[in-house]
Each structure stands twice: as C-alpha cells, then as structure tokens.
N, CA, C and O of each residue as an XYZ file, in Angstrom:
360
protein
N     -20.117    -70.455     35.899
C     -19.759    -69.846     37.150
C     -18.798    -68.704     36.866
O     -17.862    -68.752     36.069
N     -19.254    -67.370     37.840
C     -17.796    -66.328     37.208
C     -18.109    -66.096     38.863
O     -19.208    -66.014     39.411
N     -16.677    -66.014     39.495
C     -15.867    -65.304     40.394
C     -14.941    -64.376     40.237
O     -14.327    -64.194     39.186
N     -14.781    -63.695     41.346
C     -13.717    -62.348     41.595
C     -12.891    -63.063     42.451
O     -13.390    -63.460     43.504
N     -11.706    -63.311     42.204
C     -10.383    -63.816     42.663
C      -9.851    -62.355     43.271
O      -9.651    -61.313     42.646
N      -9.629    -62.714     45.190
C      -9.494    -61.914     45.739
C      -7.889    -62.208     46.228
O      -6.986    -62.642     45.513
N      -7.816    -61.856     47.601
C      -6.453    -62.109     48.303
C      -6.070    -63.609     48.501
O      -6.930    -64.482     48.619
N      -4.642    -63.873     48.531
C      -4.020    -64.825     49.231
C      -4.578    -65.787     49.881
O      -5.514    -64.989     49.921
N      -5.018    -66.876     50.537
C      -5.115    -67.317     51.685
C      -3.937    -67.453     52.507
O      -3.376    -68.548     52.519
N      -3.517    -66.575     53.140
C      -2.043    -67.203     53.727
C      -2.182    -68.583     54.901
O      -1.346    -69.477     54.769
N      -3.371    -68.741     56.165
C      -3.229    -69.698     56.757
C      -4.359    -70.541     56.477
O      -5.331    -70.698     57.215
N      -4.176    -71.031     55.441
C      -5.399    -71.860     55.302
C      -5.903    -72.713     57.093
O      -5.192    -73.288     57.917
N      -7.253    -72.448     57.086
C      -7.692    -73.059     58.121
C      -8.547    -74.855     57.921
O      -8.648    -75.421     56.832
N      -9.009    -75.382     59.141
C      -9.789    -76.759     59.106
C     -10.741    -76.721     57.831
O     -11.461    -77.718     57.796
N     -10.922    -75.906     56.857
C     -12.277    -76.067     56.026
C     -11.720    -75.832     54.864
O     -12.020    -76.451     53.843
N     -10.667    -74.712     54.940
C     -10.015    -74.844     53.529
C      -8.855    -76.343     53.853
O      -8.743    -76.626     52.660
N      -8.357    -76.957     54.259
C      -8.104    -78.460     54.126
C      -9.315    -79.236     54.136
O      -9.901    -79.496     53.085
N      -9.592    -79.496     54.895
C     -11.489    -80.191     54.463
C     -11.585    -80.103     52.549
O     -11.434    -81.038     51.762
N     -11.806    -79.018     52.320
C     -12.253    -78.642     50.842
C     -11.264    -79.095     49.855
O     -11.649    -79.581     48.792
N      -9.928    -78.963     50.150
C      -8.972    -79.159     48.743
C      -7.541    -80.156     48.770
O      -6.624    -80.183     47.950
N      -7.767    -81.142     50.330
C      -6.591    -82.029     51.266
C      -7.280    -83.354     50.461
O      -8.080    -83.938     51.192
N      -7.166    -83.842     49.362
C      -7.324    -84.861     48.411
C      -6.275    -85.544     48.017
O      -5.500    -85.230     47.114
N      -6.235    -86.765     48.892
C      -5.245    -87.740     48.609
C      -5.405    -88.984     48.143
O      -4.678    -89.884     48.563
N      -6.492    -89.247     47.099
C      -6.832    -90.347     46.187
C      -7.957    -90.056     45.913
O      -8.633    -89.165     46.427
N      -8.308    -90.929     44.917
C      -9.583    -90.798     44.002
C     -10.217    -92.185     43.953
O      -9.511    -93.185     43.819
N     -11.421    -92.246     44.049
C     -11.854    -93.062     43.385
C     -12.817    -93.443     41.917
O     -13.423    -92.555     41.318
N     -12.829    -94.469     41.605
C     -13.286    -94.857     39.931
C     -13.684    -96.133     39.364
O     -13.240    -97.155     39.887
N     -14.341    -96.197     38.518
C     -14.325    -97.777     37.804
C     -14.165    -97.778     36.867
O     -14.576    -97.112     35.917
N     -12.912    -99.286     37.111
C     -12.028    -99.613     35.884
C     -12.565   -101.405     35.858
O     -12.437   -102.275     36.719
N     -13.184   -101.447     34.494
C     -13.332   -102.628     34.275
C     -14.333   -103.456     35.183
O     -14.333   -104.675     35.354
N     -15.310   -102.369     35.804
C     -16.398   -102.968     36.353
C     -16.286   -103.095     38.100
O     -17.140   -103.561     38.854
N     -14.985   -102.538     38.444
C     -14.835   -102.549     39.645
C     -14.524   -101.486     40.101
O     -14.369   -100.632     39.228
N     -14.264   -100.957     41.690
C     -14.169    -99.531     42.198
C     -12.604    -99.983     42.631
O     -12.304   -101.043     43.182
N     -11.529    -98.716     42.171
C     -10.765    -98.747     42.285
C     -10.257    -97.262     43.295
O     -10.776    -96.147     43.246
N      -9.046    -97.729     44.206
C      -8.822    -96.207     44.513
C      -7.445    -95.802     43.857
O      -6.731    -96.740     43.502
N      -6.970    -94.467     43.646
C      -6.281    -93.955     42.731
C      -5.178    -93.334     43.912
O      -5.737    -92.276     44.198
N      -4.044    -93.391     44.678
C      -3.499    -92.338     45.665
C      -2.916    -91.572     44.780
O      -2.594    -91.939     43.650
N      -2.736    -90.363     45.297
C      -1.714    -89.217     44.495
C      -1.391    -88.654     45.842
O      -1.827    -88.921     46.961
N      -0.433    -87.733     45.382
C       0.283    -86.952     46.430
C       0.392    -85.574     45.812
O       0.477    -85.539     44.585
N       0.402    -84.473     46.462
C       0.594    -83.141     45.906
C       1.330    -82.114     47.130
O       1.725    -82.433     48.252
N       1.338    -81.336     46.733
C       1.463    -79.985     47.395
C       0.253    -79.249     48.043
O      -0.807    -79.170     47.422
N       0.413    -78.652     49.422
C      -1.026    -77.682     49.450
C      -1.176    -76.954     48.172
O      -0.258    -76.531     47.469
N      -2.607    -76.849     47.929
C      -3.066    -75.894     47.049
C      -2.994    -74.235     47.306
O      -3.439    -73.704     48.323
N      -2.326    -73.483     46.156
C      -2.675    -71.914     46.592
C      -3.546    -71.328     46.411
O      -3.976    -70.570     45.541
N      -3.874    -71.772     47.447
C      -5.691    -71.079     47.924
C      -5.759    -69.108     47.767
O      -5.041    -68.254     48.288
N      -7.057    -68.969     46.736
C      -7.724    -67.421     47.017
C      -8.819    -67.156     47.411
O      -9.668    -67.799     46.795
N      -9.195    -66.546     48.109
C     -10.415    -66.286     48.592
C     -11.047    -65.692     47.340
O     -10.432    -64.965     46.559
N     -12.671    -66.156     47.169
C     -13.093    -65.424     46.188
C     -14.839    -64.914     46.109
O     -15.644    -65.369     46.920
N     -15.097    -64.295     45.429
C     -16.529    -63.944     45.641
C     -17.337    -64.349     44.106
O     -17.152    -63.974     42.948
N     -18.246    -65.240     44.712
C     -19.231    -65.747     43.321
C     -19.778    -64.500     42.884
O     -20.196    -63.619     43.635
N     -19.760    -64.471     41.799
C     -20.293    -63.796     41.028
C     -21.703    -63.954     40.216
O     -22.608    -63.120     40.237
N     -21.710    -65.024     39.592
C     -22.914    -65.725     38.716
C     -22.961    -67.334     39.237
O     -21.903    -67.942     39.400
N     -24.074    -67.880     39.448
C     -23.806    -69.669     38.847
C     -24.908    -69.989     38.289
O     -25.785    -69.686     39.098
N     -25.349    -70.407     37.414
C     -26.025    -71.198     36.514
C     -26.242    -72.768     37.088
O     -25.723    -73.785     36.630
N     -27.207    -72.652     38.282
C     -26.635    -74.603     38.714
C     -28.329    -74.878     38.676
O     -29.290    -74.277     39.155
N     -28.162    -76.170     37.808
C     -29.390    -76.835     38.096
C     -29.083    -78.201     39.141
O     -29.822    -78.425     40.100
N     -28.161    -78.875     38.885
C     -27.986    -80.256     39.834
C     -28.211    -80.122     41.286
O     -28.296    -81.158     41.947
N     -28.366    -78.451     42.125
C     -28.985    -78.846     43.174
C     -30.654    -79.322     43.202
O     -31.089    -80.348     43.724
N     -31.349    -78.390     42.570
C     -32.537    -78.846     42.241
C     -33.198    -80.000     41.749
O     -34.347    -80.350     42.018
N     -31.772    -80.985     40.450
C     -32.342    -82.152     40.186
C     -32.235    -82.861     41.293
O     -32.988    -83.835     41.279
N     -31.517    -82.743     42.366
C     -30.959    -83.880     43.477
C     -32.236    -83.603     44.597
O     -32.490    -84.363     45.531
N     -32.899    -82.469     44.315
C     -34.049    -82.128     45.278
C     -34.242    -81.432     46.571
O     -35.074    -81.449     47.478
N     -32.725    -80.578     46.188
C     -32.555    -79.275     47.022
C     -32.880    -78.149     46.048
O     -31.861    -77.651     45.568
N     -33.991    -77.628     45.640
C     -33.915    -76.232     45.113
C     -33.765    -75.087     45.535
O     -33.419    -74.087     44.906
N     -34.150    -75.251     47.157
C     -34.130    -74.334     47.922
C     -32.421    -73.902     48.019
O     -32.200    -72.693     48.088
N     -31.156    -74.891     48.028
C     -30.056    -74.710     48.364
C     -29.420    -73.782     46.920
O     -28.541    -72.936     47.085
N     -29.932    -74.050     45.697
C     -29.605    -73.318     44.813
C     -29.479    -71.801     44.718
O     -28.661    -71.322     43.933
N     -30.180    -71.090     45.410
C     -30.775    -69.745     45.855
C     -29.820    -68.922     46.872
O     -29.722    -67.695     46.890
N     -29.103    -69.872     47.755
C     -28.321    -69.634     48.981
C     -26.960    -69.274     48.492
O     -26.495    -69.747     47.455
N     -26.254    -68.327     49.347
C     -24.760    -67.975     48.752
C     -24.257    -69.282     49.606
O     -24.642    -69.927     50.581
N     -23.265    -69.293     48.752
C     -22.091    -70.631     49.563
C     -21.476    -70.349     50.514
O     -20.877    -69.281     50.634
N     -21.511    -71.299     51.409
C     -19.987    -71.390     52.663
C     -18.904    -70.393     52.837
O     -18.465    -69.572     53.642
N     -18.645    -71.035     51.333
C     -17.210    -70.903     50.909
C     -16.888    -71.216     49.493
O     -17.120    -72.206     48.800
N     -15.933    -69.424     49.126
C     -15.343    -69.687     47.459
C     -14.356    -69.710     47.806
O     -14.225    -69.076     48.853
N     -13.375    -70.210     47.401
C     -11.718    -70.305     47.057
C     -11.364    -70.250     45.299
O     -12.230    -70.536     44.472
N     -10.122    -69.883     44.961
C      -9.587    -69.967     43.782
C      -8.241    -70.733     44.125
O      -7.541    -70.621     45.131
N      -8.045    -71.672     42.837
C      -6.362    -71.888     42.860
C      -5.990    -72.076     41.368
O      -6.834    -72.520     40.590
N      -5.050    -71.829     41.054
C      -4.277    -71.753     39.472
C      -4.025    -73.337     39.603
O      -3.195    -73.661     38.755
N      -4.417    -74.350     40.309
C      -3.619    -75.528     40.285
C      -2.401    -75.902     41.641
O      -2.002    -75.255     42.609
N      -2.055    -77.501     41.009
C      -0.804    -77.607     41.894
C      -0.502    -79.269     41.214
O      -1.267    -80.233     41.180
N       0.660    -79.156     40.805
C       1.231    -80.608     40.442
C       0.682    -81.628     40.777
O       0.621    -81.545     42.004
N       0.250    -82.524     40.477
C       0.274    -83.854     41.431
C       0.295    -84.988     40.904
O      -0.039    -85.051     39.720
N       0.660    -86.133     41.558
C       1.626    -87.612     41.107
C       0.866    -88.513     41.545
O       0.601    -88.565     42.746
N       0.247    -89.607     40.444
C      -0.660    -90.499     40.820
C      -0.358    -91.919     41.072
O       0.276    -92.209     40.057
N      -0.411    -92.904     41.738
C       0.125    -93.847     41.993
C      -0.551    -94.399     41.387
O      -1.355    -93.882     40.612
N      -0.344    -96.143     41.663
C      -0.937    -97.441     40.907
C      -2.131    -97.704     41.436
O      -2.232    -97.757     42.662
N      -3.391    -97.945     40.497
C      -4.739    -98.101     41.131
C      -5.098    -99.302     42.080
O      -4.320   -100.232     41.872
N      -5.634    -99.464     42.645
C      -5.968   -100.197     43.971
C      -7.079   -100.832     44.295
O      -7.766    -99.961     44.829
N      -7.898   -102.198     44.297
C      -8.853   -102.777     43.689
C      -9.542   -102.594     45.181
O      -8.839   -102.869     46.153
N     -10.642   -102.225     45.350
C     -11.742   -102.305     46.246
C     -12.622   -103.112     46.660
O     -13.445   -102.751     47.501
C-alpha cells in the first residue's frame, strides 16, 4: 500500500472514531477467546490519499468486485501509546 499523507484531521468526526476508538482486543490464549482492554489517547489522525494497493483478500473472501473500488476512507497516524490490561476469559 503507498499513500500521500495529507492535512491534520483537526475534528475528527463519527467515522474517524468508528475506524480508530479501540478499546480491547480480542485473541486465543491457550485454546480460549480472551479479551485484552487497553486504554490510549485519540489517535492523530491524517487524511490521506491511496496511492497503490496490491490486495488480494478481498477477492479471496469473494468480493472482487470491492477490490477495484476507491475506499470510504484513508487516514494516517504516526501511532499513539497505549496500556494493556490483564486478559479476560470469554
């Protein structure tokens, strides 16, 4: 994937939280689904413009048609700290 990392997002809206407002994970540990909480900071969101993508997994999943289509939505972020708590048995 190559993007052009554009401006700021200064107010992130309902979709950029939708997209990057991740407050646990889930996983399996030892044969069971566990959830993971973390806590962070908003992300510093950039608006950005795809450039290239190379994607086959829409097509294996049996959307090929969606592969072809520009996205929604690009964002960029350099990151943001975040602190993971004790896993949580499901």
């Amino acid at each position: 994937m190559v993007v052009d990392v554009g401006a700021p997002v200064t107010e992130p809206g309902p979709l950029e939280h939708f997209l990057t407002a991740r407050y646990g994970l889930h996983t399996r540990m030892a044969g069971r689904t566990r959830w993971v909480p973390n806590r962070h900071e908003p992300w510093p969101l950039r608006r950005a413009t795809l450039l290239e993508l190379d994607d086959e997994l829409l097509a294996a999943a049996g959307f090929p048609e969606l592969a072809g289509t520009p996205p929604d939505s690009v964002l960029h972020s350099r990151g943001t700290a975040t602190e993971f708590g004790m896993p949580r048995a499901l």
